[in-house]
Residue, then its C-alpha position, 0 to 999 in steps of 0.5 A: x886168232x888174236x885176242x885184243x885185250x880188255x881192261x882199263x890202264x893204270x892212267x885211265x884208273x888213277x884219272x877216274x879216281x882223280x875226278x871222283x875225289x874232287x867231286x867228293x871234295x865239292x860235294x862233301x861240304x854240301x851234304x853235310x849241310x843237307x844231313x843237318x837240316x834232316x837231323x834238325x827237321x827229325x827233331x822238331x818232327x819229334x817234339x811236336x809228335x810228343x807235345x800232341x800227345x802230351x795234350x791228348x793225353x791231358x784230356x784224356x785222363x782229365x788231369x795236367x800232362x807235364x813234357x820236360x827235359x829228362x836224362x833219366x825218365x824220373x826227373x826234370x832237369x831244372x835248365x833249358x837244355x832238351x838236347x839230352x832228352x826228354x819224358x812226359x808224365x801226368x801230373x795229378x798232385x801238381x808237384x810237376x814231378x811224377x808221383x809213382x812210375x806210373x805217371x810217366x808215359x814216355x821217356x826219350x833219351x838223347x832223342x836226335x843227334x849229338x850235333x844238335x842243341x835243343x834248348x827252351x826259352x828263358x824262364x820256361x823249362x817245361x810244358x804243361x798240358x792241362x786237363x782242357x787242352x791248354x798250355x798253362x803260362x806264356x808261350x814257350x819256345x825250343x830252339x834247335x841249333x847246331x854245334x856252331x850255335x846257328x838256330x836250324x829251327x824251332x818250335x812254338x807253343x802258345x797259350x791255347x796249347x797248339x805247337x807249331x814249327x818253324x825253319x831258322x833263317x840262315x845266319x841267325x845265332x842260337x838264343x842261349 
């Protein structure tokens, strides 16, 4: 009785490995594409949970909700730049600082991805909630780009306090 050998050559191995490594080579660039557009959709995902409940919990307690970037949990950052975090807190004495420990209701740092910056329209680098629902001053902005500076998406705040977002056309540059 013979026994036929099974198994794969040495040429079928190395030819399957061939092929596998240049699929991996042409799909690669595209993955990585898809994997920013996720981190980006992750991040605005989050900005618009936290500013509905920046305002939810203006109205509940009956006093103004501030949400701006913070590295630390007690402090605003005076720039545009949320990429690093942010934290929500009620501002009862209108400082738009926490007055006690107390005040601040979330804290999140470094939120999304390295890869991604998230900054905030010119001029605007905090949203307010007051106790009604509404967003005081001009509309606010938060882009978020990627490391090559294109803008993947943002989110929109108007006056009535409603955020809403929006994809980034392909090609367009980041507002700085």
């Amino acid at each position: 009785m013979t026994r036929k050998a099974t198994g794969f050559t040495l040429v079928e191995v190395m030819t399957s490995v061939s092929i596998l490594s240049i699929l991996l080579a042409v799909a690669l660039p595209a993955f990585a594409a898809l994997l920013e557009r996720q981190r980006a959709a992750s991040a605005v995902a989050a900005l618009v949970s936290h500013m509905s409940y920046a305002r939810l919990a203006a109205v509940k307690h009956r006093r103004p909700t501030v949400l701006c970037p913070s590295t630390d949990g007690q402090t605003c950052l005076r720039g545009s730049d949320w990429s690093q975090g942010w934290m929500m807190f009620v501002d009862g004495d209108n400082t738009r600082r926490p007055a006690q420990a107390s005040d601040v209701l979330q804290f999140d740092p470094q939120p999304r991805s390295r890869h991604l910056r998230i900054l905030s329209s010119a001029g605007r680098s905090y949203l307010r909630y007051m106790p009604d629902g509404r967003s005081a001053g001009s509309n606010l902005t938060i882009n978020i780009c990627d490391r090559d500076g294109q803008r993947l998406a943002a989110v929109v705040v108007n006056n009535a306090g409603r955020p809403r977002s929006e994809r980034g056309p392909g090609g367009t540059s980041c507002p700085s």
